[in-house]
Phi, psi and omega in degrees: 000142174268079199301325183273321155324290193309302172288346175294334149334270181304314175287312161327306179278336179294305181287349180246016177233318185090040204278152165285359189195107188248146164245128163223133179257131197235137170211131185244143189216154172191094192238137168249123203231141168218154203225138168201135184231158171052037198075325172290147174279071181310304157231138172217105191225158190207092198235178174210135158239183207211115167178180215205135170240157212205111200228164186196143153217143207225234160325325184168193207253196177216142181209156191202161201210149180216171168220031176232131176289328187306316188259031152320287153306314167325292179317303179274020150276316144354261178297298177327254141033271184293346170286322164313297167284007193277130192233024173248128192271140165207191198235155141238149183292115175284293191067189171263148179315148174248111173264112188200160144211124208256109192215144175252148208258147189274174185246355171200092203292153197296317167300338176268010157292100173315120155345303175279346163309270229287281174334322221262306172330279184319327180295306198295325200296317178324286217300343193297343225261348184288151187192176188265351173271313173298089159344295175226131150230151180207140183226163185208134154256155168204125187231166159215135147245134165239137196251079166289127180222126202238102170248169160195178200305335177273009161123343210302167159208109169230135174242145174209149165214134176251155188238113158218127185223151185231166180208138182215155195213100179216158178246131173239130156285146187203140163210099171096203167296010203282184141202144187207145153225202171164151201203124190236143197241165164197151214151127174190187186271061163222199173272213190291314179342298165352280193297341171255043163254311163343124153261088164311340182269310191283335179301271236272340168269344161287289181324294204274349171283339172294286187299004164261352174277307164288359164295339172237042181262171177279142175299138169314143163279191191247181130122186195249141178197161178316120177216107212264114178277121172273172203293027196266311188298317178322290148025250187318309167291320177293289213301288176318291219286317173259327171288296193298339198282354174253028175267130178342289176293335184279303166324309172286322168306339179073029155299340164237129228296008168261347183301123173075014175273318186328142192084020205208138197268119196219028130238182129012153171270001197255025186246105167265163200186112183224148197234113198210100179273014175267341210279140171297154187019020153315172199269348191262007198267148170222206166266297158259168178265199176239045154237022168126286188312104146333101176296156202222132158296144166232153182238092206288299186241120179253100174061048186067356201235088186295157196221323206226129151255193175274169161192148174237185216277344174262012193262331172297322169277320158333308211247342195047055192233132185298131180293129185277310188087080164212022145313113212223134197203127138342298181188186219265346159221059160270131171284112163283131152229184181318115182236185163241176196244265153254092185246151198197153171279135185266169188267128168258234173231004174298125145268180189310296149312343177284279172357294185318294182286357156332307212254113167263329151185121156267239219169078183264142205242115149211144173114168184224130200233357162119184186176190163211157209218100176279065221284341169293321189221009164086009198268159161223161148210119128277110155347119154257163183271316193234185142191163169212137204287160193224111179260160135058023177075004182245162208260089190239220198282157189286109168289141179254147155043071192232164200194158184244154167209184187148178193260114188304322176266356163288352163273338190275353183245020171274349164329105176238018171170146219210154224222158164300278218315025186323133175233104156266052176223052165249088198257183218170162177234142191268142179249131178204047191111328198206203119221132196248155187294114186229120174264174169180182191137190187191216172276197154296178210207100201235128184215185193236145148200175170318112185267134112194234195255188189280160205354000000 
């Protein structure tokens, strides 16, 4: 590719148009996905794709994608074309140009694993997962390396390359008319290493020894009670609950119950909630966004106090706000917008146990089962994969389908112990329209909310 084409390219048309602002993202992708359920070989692709995103705001903004180099100025006549009749006016953070080229480096690189090393590997993790109870087994791999080159009309030229592989392992279970499932994920911005770090065997007897213990677990109780979330939920909640409503764009739209808050104390002072796309070999971390912009820790709530939202380059000139770098696109043909990276509850000094004894009688929580989120009007309800109820400061019997709910700020400031025990490793793809790789999680966790069951 000619690159010094390309931006000459992009200062022509930004001066003969007047746009204020052109962007283009190019992305080579080379990825292997392997799918095996029951031992069978579902999926095996082992492939690359290619393709270049070309955004211009002139009147507004126009945007257009190939998957050909050829048609590069095709494109970006395109998006030139719809920015010009485009009426919704708005402004972008420009900055000074930028030069870089960035890459994380792997500690055992992917390409040098063979393909069939890798299937044969995934096959045996399939079989730890067989048992006379088990039902479905599924192992899944994904690996990518991508390579992005990010220019735009003030000159910027950043090259990255990223690593990134997830691995996943679940079971579904039946007993009678019962079903239960259950599952564990790993993933980051690394090589093959990730995977042999892995105890597949101690992995793989947890997942089917959890879902066969819920075939005799108990229905959940009802009612607001004590509930100590563990960090996978914790995560998962700060992330829905909190994460989304401090994304840029939903504040200038004003969709979020965070709009006009900064600076207003609205949890506990011992509570901090940080979005940090630097920490090494998370499964959400990059370098750059995919506007350019140096990803940054941000500190969303400090000490009970929001302080901060997410912003990409156009919420930040909106808004008068410093640029974070949380511009964020599925791929290249894709708008990136405001996304999180790694997000998480920061650790305070509680130990588990201290918790424990808190609770004459609750609700311990852990895993993540899904949910739904009203970012408008602050409602939640979340899923755990287990709980057990908690009499008298002890650990007692094991709960099914059980879910938490509540109003999200009235839980951060329902908050009575924020836990040592920090966790980032619950990784996951964020849907927002689009979807991007993200982790998160934080310690334990003991707040009061609404208790009961799943559907």
């Amino acid at each position: 590719m000619n690159f010094e084409k390309m931006a000459k390219l992009i200062q022509e048309y930004s001066e003969k148009y007047r746009a204020k602002f052109i962007d283009v993202r190019i992305e080579e992708v080379d990825f292997v996905s392997i799918n095996i359920e029951n031992g069978k070989v579902e999926e095996l692709e082992a492939n690359q794709d290619f393709g270049i995103g070309v955004r211009v705001l002139i009147n507004g903004w126009g945007f257009s994608s190939t998957t050909s180099v050829e048609n590069f100025e095709k494109t970006l006549k395109i998006a030139t074309k719809m920015a010009k009749i485009s009426k919704s006016e708005t402004s972008v953070y420009v900055g000074d140009p930028i030069s870089d080229r960035v890459e994380i480096k792997m500690g055992n690189h992917l390409r040098d694993v063979d393909l069939e090393d890798k299937l044969q590997f995934f096959l045996r993790v399939n079989k730890m997962l067989e048992t006379r109870k088990i039902k479905t087994r599924k192992t899944f791999y994904h690996d990518s390396i991508v390579k992005k080159t990010y220019l735009n009309s003030e000159g910027s030229f950043v090259e990255m390359v990223t690593p990134r592989i997830m691995i996943g392992i679940s079971v579904v279970a039946r007993a009678n008319e019962l079903m239960q499932n259950y599952w564990k994920y790993f993933g980051g911005t690394q090589g093959w290493e990730l995977a042999e770090k892995i105890d597949f065997q101690y992995w793989s007897r947890m997942v089917v020894r959890k879902v066969t213990e819920l075939l005799e677990a108990k229905s959940p109780p009802s009612g607001k009670l004590p509930v100590i979330m563990d960090p996978e939920l914790t995560g998962v909640f700060i992330h829905e609950a909190l994460g989304h409503a401090a994304e840029a764009d939903s504040v200038r739209s004003g969709e979020s119950i965070l709009t006009g808050m900064i600076g207003k104390k609205i949890g506990v002072e011992e509570l901090t909630v940080v979005d940090d796309p630097t920490l090494p070999g998370k499964f959400g971390s990059y370098i750059y966004d995919d506007e350019g912009v140096r990803g940054k820790k941000v500190e969303i709530i400090k000490n009970g106090v929001l302080v901060n939202y997410l912003t990409d380059r156009e919420t930040s000139a909106v808004l008068g706000l410093e640029p974070n770098g949380h511009g964020r696109a599925q791929n290249s043909s894709y708008v990136p917008l405001v996304r999180m990276s790694n997000t998480y509850v920061a650790p305070s000094d509680w130990e588990f146990d201290e918790m424990l004894e808190e609770i004459k009688f609750g609700v311990y929580m852990i895993g993540d089962k899904g949910g739904q989120v009203d970012i408008t009007n602050g409602s939640f309800m979340f899923g755990a994969k287990e709980g057990y109820i908690v009499r008298n400061g002890e650990i007692k019997e094991m709960i099914r389908d059980v879910a938490l709910s509540g109003d999200i700020l009235q839980i951060l400031k329902s908050i009575r112990a924020i836990g040592n025990d920090l966790k980032i490793e619950f990784p996951g793809f964020c849907g927002k329209g689009q979807w991007v790789p993200v982790d998160d999680g934080g310690p334990h966790v003991l707040t009061e909310a609404i208790v009961g069951g799943l559907g």
